[in-house]
C-alpha positions as CSV (number, residue, x, y, z in Angstrom):
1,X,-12.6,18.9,-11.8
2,X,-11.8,19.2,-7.9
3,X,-9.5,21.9,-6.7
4,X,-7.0,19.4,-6.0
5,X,-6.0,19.1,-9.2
6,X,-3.4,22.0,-9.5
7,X,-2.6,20.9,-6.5
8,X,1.9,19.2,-6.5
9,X,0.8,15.6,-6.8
10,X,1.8,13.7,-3.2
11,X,2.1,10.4,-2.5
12,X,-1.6,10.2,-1.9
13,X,-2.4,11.8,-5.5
14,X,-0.2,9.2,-6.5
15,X,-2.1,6.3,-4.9
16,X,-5.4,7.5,-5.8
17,X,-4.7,7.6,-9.7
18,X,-2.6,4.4,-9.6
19,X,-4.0,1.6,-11.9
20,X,-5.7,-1.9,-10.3
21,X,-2.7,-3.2,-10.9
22,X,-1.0,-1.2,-8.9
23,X,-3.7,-1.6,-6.3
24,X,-3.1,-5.6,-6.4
25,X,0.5,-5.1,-6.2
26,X,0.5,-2.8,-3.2
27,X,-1.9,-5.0,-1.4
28,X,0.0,-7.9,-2.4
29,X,3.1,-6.8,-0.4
30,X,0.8,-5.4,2.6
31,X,-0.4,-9.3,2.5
32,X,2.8,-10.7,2.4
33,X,5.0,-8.5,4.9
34,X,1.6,-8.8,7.5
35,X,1.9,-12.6,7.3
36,X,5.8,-12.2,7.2
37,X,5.8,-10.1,10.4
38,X,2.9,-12.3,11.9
39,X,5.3,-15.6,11.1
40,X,8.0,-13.9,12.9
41,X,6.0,-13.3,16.1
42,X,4.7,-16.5,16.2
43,X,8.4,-17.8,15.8
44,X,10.0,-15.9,18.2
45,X,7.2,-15.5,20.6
46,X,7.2,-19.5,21.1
């Protein structure tokens, strides 16, 4: 056991016990708002 553990649980605490699923999830939407924002670059930058 770490001394973080009594520690409020953040946002990070959150992410760090968060199941693979989770994990896929949240990297699924990185993914998809990266190639969504890279899309809209291309778009507009042409």
């Amino acid at each position: 056991m770490s001394d973080d553990d009594d520690r409020p649980v953040g946002f990070l605490g959150r992410l760090r016990s968060a199941t693979p699923i989770a994990w896929v999830l949240i990297i699924g939407l990185v993914g998809v708002t990266a190639s969504g924002a890279t899309l809209l670059v291309i778009l507009l930058g042409s």
